[in-house]
PyMOL Python script that loads the backbone (N, CA, C, O; Angstrom):
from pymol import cmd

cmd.read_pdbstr("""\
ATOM      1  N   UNK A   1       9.295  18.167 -14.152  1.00  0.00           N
ATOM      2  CA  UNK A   1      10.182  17.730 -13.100  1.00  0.00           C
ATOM      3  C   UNK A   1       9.357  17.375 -11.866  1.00  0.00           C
ATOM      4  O   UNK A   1       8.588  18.191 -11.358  1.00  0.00           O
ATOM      5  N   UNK A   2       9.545  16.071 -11.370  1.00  0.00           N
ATOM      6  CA  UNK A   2       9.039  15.590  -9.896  1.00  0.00           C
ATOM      7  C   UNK A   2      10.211  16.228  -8.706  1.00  0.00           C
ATOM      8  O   UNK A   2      11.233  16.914  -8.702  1.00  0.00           O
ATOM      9  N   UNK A   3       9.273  15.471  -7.692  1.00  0.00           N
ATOM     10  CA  UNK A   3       9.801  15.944  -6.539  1.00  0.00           C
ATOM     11  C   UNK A   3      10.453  14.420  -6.135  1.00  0.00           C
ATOM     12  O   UNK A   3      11.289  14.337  -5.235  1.00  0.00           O
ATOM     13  N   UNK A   4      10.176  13.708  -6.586  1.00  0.00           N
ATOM     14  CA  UNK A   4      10.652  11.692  -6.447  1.00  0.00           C
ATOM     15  C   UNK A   4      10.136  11.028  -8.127  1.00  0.00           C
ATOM     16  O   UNK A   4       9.168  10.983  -8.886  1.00  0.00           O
ATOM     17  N   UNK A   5      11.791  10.530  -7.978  1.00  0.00           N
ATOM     18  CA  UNK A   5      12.381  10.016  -9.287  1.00  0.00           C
ATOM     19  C   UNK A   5      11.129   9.270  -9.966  1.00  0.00           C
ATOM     20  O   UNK A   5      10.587   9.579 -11.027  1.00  0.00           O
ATOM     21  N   UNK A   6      10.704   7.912  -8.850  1.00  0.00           N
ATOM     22  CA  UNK A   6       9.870   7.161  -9.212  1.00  0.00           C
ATOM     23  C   UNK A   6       8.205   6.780  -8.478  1.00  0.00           C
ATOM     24  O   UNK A   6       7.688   7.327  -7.504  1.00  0.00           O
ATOM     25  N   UNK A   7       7.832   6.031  -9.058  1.00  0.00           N
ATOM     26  CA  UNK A   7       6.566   6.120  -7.815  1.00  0.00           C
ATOM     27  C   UNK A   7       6.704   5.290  -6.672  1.00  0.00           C
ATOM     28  O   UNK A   7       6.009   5.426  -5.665  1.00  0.00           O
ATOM     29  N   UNK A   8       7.712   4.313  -6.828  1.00  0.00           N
ATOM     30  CA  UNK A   8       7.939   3.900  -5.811  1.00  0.00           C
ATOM     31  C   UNK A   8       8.514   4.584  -4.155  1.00  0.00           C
ATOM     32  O   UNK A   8       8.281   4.329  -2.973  1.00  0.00           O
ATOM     33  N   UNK A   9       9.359   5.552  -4.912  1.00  0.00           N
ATOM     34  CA  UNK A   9      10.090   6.422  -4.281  1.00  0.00           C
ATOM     35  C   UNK A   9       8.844   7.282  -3.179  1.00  0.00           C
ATOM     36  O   UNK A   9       8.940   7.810  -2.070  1.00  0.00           O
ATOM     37  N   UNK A  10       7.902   7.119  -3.980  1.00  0.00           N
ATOM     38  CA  UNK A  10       6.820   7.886  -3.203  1.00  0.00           C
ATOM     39  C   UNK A  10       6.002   7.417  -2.318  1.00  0.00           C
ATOM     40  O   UNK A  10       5.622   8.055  -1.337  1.00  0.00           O
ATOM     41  N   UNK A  11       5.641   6.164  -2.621  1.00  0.00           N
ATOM     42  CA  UNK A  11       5.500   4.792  -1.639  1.00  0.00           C
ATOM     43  C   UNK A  11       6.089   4.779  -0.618  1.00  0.00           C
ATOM     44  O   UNK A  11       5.767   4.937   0.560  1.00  0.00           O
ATOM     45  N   UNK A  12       6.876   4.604  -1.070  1.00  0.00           N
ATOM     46  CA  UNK A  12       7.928   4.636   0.200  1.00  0.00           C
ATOM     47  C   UNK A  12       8.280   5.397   0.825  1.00  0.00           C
ATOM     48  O   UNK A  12       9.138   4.966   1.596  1.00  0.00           O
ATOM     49  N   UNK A  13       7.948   7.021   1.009  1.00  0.00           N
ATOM     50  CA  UNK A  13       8.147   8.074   1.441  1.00  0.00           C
ATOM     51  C   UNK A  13       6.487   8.143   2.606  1.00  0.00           C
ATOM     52  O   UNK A  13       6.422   8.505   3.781  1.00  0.00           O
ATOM     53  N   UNK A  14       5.260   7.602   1.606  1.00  0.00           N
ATOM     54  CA  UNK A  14       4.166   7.871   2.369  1.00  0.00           C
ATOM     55  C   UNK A  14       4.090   6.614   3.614  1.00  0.00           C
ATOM     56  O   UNK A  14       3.285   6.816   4.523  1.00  0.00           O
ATOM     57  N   UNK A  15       4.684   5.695   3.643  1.00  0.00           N
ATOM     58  CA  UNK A  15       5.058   4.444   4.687  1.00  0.00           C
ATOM     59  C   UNK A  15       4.028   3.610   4.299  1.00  0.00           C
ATOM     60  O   UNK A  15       3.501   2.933   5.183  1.00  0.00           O
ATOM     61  N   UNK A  16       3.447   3.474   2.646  1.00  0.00           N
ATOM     62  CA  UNK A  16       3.062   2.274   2.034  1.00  0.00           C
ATOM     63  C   UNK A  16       3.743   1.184   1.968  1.00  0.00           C
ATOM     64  O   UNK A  16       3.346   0.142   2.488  1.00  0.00           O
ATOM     65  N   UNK A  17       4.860   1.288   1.315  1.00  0.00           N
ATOM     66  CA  UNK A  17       5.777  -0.208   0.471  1.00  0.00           C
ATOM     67  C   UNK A  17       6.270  -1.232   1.716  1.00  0.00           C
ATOM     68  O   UNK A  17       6.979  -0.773   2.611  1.00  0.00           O
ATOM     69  N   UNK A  18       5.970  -2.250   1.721  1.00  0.00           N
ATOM     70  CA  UNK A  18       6.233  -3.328   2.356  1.00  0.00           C
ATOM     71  C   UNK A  18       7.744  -2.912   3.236  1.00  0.00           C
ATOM     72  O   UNK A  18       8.569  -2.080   2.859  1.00  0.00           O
ATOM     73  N   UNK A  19       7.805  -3.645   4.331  1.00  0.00           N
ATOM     74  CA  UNK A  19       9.162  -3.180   4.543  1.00  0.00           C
ATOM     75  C   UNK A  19       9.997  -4.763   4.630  1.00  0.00           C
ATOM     76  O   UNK A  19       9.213  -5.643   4.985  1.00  0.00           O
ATOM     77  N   UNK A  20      10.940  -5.096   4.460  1.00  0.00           N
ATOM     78  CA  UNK A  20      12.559  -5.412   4.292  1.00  0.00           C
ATOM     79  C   UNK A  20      12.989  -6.559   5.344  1.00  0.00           C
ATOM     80  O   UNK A  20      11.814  -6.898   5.485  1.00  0.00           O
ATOM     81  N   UNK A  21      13.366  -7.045   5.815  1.00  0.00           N
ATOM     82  CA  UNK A  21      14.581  -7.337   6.793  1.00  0.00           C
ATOM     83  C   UNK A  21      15.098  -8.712   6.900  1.00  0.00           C
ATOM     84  O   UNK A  21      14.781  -9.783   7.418  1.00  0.00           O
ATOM     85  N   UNK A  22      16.123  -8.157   6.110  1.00  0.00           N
ATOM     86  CA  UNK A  22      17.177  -9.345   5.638  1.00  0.00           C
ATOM     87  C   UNK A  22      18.367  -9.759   6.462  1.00  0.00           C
ATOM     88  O   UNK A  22      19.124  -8.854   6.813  1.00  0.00           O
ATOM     89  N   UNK A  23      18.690 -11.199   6.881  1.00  0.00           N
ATOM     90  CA  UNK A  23      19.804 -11.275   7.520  1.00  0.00           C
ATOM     91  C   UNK A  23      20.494 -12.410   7.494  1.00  0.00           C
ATOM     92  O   UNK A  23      19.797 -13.348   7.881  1.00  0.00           O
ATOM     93  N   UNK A  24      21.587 -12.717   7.195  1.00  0.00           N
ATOM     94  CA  UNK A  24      22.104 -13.943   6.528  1.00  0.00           C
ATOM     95  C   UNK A  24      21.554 -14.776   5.692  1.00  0.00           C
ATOM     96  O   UNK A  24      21.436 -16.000   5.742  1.00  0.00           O
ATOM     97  N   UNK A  25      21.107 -13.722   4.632  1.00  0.00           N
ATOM     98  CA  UNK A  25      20.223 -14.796   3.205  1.00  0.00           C
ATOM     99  C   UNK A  25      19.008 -14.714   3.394  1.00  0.00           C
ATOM    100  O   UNK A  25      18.360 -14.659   2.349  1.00  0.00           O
ATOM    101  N   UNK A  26      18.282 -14.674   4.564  1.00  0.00           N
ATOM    102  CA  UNK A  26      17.325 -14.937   4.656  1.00  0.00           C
ATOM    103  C   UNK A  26      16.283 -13.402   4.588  1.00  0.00           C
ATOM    104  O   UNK A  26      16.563 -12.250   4.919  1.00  0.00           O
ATOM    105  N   UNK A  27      15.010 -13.996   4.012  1.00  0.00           N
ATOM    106  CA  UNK A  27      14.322 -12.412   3.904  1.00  0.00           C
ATOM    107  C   UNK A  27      13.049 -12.892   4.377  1.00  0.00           C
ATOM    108  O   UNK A  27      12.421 -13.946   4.266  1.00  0.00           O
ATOM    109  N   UNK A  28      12.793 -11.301   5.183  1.00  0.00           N
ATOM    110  CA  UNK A  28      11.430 -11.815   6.304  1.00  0.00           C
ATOM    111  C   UNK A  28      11.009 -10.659   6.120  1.00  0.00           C
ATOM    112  O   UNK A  28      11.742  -9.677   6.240  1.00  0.00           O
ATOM    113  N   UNK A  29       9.351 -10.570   5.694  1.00  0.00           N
ATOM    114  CA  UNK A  29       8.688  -9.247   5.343  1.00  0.00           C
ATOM    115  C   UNK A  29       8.315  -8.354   7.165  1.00  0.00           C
ATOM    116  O   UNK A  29       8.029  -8.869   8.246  1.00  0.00           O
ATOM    117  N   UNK A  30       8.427  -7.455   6.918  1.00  0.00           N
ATOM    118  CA  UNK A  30       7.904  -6.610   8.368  1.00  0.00           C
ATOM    119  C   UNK A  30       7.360  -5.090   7.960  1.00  0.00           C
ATOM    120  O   UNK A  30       7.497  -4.681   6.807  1.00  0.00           O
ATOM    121  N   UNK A  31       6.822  -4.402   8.847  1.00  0.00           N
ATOM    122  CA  UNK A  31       5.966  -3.290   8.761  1.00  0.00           C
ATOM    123  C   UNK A  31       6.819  -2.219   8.368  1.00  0.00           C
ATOM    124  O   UNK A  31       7.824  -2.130   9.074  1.00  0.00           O
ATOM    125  N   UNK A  32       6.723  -1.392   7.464  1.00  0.00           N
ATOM    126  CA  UNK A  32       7.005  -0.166   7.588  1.00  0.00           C
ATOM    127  C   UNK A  32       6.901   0.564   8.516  1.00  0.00           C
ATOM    128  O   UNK A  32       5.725   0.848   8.747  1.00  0.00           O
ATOM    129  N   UNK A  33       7.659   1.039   9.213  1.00  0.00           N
ATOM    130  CA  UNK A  33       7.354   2.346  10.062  1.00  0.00           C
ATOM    131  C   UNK A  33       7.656   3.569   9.974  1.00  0.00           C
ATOM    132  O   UNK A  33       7.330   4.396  10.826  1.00  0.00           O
ATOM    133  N   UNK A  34       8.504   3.907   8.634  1.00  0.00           N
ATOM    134  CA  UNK A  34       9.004   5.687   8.229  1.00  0.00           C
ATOM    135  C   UNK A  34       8.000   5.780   7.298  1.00  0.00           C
ATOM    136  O   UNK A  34       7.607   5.110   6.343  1.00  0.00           O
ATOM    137  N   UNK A  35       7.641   6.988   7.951  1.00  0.00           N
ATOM    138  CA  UNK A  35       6.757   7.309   6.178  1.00  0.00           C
ATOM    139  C   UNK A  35       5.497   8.927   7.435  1.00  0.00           C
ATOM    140  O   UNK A  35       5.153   9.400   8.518  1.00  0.00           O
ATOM    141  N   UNK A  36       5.454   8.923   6.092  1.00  0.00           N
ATOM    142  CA  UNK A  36       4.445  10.246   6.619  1.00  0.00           C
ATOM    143  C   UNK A  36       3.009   9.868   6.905  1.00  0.00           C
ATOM    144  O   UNK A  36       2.183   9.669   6.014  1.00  0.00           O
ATOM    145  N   UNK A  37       2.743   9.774   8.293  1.00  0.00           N
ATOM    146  CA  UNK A  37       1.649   8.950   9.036  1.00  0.00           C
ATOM    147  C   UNK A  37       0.575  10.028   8.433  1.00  0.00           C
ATOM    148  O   UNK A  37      -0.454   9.383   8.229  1.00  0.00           O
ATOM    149  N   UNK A  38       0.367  11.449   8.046  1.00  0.00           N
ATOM    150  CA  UNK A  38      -0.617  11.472   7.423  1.00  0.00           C
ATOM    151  C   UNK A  38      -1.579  11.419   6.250  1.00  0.00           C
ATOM    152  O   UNK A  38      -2.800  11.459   6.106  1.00  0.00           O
ATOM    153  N   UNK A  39      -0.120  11.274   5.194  1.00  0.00           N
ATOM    154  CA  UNK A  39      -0.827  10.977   4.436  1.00  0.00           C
ATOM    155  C   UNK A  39      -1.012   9.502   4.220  1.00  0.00           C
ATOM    156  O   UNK A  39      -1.603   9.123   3.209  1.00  0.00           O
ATOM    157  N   UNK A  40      -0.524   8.596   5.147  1.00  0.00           N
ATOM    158  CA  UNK A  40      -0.832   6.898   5.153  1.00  0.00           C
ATOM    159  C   UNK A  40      -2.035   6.960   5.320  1.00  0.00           C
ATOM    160  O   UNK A  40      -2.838   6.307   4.654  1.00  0.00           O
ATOM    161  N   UNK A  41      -2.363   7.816   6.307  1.00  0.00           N
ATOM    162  CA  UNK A  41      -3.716   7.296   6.926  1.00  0.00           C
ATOM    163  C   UNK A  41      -4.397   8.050   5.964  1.00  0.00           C
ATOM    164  O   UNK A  41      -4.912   7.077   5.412  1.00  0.00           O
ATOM    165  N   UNK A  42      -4.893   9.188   5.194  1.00  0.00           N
ATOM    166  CA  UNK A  42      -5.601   9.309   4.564  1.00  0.00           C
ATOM    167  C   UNK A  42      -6.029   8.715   3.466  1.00  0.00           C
ATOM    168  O   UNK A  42      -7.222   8.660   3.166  1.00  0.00           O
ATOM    169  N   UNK A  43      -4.831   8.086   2.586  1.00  0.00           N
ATOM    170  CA  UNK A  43      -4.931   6.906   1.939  1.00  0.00           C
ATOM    171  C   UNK A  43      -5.333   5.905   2.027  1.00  0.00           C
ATOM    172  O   UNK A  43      -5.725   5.307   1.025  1.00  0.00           O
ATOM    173  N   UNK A  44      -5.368   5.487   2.973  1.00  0.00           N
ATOM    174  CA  UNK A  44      -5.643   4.277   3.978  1.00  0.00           C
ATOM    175  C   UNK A  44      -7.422   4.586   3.913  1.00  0.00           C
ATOM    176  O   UNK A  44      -8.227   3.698   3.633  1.00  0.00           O
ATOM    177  N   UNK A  45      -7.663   5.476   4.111  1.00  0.00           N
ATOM    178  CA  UNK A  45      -9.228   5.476   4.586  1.00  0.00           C
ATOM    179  C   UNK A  45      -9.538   5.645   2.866  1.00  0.00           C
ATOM    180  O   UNK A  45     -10.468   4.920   2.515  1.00  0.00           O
ATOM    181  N   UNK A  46      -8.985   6.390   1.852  1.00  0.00           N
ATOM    182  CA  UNK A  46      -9.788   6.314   0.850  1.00  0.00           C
ATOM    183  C   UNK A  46      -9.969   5.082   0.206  1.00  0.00           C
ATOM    184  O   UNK A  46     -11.030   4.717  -0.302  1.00  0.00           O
ATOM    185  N   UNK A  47      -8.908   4.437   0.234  1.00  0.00           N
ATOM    186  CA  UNK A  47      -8.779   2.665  -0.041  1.00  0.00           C
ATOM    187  C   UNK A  47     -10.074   1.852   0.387  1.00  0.00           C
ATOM    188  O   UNK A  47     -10.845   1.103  -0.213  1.00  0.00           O
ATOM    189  N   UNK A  48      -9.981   2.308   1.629  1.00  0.00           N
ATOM    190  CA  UNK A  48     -11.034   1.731   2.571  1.00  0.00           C
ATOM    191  C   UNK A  48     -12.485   1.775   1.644  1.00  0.00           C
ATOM    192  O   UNK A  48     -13.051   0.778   1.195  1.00  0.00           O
ATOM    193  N   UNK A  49     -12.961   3.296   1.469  1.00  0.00           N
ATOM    194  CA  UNK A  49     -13.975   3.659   0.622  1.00  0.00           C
ATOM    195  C   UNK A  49     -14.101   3.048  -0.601  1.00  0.00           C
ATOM    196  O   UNK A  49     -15.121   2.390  -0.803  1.00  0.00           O
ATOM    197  N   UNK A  50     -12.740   3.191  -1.991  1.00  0.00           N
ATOM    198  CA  UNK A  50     -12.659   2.682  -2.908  1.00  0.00           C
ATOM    199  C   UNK A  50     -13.258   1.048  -2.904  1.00  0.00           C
ATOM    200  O   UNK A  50     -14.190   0.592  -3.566  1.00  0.00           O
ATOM    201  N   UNK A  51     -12.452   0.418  -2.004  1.00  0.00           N
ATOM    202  CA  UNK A  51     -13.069  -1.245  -1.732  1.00  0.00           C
ATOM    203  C   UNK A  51     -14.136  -1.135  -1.981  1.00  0.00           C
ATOM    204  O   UNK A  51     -14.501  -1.571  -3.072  1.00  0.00           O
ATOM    205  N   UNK A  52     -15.390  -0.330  -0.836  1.00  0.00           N
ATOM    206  CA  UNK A  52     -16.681  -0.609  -1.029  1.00  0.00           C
ATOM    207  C   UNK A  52     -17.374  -0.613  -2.258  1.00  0.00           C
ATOM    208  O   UNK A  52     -18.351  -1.330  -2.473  1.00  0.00           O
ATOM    209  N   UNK A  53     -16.857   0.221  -3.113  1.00  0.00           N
ATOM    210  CA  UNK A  53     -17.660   0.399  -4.357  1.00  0.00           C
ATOM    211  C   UNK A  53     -17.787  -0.697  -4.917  1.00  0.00           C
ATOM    212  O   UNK A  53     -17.016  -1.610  -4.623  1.00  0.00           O
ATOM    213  N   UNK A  54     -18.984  -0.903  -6.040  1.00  0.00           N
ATOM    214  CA  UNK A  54     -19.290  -1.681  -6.666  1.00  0.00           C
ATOM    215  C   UNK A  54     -18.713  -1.621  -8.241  1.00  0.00           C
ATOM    216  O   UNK A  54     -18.861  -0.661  -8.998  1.00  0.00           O
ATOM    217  N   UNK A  55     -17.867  -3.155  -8.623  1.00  0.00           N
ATOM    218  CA  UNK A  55     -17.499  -3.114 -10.308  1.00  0.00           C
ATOM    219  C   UNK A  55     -16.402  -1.794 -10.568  1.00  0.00           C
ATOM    220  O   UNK A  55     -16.290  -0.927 -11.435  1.00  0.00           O
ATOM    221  N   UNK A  56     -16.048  -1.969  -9.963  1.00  0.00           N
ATOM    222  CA  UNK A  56     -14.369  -0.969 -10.348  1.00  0.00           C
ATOM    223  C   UNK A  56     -13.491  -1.918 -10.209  1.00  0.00           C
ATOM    224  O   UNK A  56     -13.448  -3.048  -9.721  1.00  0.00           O
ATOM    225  N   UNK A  57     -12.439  -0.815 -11.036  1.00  0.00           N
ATOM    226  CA  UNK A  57     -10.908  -1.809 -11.161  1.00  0.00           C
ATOM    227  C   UNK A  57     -10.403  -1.937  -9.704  1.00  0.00           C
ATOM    228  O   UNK A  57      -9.736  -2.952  -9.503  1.00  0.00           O
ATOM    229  N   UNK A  58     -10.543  -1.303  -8.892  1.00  0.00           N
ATOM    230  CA  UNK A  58      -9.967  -0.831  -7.830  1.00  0.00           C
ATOM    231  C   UNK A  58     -10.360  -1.782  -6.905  1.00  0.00           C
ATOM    232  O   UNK A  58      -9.590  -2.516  -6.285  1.00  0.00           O
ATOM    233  N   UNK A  59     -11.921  -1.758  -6.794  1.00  0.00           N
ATOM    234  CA  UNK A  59     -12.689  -2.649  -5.940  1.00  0.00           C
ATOM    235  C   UNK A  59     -11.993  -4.634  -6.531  1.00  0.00           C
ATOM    236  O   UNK A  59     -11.389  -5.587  -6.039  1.00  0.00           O
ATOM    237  N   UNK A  60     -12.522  -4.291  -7.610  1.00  0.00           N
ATOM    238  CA  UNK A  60     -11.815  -6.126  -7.767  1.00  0.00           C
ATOM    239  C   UNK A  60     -10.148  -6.002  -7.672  1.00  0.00           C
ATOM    240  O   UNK A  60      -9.728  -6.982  -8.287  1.00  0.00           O
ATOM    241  N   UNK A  61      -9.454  -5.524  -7.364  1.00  0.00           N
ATOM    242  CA  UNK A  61      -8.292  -5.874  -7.040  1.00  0.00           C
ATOM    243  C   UNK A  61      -8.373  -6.184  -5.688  1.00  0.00           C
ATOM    244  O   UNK A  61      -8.108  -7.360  -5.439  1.00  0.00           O
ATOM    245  N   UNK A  62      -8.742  -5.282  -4.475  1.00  0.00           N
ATOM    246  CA  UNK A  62      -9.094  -5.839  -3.267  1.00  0.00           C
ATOM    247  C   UNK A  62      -9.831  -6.729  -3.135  1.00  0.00           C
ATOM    248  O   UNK A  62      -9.534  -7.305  -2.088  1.00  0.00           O
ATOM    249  N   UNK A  63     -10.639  -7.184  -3.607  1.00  0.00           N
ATOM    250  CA  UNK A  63     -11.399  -8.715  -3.592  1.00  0.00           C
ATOM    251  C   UNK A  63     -10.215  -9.594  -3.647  1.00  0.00           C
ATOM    252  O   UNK A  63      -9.743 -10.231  -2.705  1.00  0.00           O
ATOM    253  N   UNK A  64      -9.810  -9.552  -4.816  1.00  0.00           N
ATOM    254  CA  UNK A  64      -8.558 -10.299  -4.658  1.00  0.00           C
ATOM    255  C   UNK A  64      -7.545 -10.581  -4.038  1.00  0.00           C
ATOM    256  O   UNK A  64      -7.196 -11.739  -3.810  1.00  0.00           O
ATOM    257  N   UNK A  65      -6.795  -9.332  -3.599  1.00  0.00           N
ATOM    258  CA  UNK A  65      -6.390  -9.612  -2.795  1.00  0.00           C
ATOM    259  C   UNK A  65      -6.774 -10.125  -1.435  1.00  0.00           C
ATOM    260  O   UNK A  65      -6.383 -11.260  -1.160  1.00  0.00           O
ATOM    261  N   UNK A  66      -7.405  -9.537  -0.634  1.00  0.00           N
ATOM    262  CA  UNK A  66      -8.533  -9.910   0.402  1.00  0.00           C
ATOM    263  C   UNK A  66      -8.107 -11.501   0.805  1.00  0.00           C
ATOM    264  O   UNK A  66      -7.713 -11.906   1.899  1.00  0.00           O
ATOM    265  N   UNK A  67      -8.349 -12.372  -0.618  1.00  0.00           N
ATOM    266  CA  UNK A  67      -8.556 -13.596  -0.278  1.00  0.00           C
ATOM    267  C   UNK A  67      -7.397 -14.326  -0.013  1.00  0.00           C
ATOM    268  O   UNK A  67      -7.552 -15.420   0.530  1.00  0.00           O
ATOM    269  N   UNK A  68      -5.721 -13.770  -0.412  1.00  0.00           N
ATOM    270  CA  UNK A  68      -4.790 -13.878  -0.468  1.00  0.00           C
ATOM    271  C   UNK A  68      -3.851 -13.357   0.913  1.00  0.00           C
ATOM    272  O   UNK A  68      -2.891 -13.958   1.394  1.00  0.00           O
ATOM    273  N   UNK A  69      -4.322 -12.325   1.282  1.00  0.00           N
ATOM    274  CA  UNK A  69      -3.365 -11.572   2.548  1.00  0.00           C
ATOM    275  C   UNK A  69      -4.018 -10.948   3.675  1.00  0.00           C
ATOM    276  O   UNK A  69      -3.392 -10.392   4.579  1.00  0.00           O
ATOM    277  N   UNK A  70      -6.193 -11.106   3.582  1.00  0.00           N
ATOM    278  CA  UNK A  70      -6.179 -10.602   4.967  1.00  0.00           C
ATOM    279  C   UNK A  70      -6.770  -9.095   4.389  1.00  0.00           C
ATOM    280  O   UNK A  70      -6.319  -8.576   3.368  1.00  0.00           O
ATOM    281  N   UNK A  71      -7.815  -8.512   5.188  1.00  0.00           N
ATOM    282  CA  UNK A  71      -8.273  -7.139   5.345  1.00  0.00           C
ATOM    283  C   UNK A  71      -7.079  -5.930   5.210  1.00  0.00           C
ATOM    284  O   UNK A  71      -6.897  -4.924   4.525  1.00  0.00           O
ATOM    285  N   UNK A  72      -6.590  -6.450   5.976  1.00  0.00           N
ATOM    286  CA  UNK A  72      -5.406  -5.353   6.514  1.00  0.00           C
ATOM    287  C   UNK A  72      -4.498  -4.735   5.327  1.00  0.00           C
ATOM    288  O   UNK A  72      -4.239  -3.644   4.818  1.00  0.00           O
ATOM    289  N   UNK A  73      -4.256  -5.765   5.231  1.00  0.00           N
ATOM    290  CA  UNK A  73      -2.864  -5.837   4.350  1.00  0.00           C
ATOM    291  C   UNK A  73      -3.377  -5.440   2.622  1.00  0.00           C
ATOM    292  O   UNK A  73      -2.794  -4.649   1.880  1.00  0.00           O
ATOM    293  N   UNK A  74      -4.463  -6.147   2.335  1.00  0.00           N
ATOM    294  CA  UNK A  74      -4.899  -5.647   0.936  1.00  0.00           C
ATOM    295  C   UNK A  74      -5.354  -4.116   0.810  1.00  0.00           C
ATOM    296  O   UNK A  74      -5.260  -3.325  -0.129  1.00  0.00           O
ATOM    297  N   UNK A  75      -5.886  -3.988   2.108  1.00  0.00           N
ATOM    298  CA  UNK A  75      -6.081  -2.025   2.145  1.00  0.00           C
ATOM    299  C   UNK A  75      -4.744  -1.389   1.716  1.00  0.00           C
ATOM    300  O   UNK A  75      -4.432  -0.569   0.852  1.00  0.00           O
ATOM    301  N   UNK A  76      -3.774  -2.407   3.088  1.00  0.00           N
ATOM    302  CA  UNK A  76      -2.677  -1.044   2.279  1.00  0.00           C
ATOM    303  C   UNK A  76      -2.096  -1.329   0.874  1.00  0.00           C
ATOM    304  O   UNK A  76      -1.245  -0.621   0.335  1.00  0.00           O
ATOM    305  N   UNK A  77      -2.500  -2.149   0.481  1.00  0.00           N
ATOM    306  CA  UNK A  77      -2.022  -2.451  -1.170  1.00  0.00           C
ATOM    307  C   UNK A  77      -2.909  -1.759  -1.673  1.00  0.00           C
ATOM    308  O   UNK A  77      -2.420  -1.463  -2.764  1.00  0.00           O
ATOM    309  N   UNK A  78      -4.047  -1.222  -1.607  1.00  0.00           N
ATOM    310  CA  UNK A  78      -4.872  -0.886  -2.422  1.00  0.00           C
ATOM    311  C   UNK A  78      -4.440   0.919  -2.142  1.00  0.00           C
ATOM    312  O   UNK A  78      -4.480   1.780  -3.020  1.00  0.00           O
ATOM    313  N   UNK A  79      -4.113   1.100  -0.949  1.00  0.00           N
ATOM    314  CA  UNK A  79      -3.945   2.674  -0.853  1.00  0.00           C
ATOM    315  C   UNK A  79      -2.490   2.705  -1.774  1.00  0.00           C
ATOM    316  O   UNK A  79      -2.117   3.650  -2.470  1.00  0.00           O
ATOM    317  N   UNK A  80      -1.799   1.432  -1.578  1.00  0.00           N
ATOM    318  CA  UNK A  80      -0.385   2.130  -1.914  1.00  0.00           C
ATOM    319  C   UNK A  80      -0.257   2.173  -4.058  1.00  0.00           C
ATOM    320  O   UNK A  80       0.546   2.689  -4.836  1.00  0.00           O
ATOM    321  N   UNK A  81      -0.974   1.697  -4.157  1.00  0.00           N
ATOM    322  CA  UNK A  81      -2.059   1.262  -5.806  1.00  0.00           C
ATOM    323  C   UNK A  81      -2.249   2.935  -5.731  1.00  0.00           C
ATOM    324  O   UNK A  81      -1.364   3.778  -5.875  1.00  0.00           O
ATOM    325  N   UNK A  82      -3.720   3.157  -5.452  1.00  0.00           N
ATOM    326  CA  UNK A  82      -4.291   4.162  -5.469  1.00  0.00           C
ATOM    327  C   UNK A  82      -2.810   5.509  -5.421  1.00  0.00           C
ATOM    328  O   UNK A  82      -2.941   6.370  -6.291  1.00  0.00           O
ATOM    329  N   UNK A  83      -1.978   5.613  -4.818  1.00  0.00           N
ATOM    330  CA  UNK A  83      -1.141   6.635  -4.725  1.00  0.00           C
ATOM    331  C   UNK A  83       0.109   5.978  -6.030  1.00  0.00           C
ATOM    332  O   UNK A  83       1.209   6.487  -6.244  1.00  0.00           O
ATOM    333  N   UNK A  84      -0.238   5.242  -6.457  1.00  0.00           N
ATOM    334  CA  UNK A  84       0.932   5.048  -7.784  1.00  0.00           C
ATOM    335  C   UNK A  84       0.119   5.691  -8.866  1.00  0.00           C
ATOM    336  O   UNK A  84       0.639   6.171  -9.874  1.00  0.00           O
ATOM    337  N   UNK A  85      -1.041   5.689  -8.655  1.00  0.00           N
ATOM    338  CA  UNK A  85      -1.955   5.551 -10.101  1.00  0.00           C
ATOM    339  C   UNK A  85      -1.919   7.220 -10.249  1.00  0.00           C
ATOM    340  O   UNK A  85      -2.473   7.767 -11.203  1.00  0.00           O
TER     341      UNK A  85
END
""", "prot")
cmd.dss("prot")
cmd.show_as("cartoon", "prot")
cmd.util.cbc("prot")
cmd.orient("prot")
């Protein structure tokens, strides 16, 4: 038995998962701001670390992304990765 159904659920609890905001049809991505700022940020920094490494799965996903969304934003994909896995 978990403590959250899914892993998303957990994502979204640590203030990883993208946030939302929809309004007459239209959908416009914006920041999360609920979530438990410490374990974001600790995630956040191991992501950080993970990137650097050399020839991991982990590391070439942030390459990739990287080239697609920006420093920023692929960290927190990579922390919010790292806390699904």
């Amino acid at each position: 038995m978990s403590y959250f159904p899914s892993d998303k659920h957990i994502t979204s609890w640590a203030g990883l998962s993208p946030g939302n905001n929809e309004s007459a049809g239209k959908k416009k991505r914006s920041k999360s701001l609920a979530g438990n700022k410490a374990l974001k940020s600790i995630m956040c920094e191991c992501a950080w670390c993970a990137s650097m490494s050399k020839n991991t799965r982990l590391s070439m996903c942030y390459k990739r992304w990287v080239k697609r969304m920006g420093k920023k934003k692929a960290t927190i994909a990579l922390a919010s990765l790292m806390l699904r896995i």
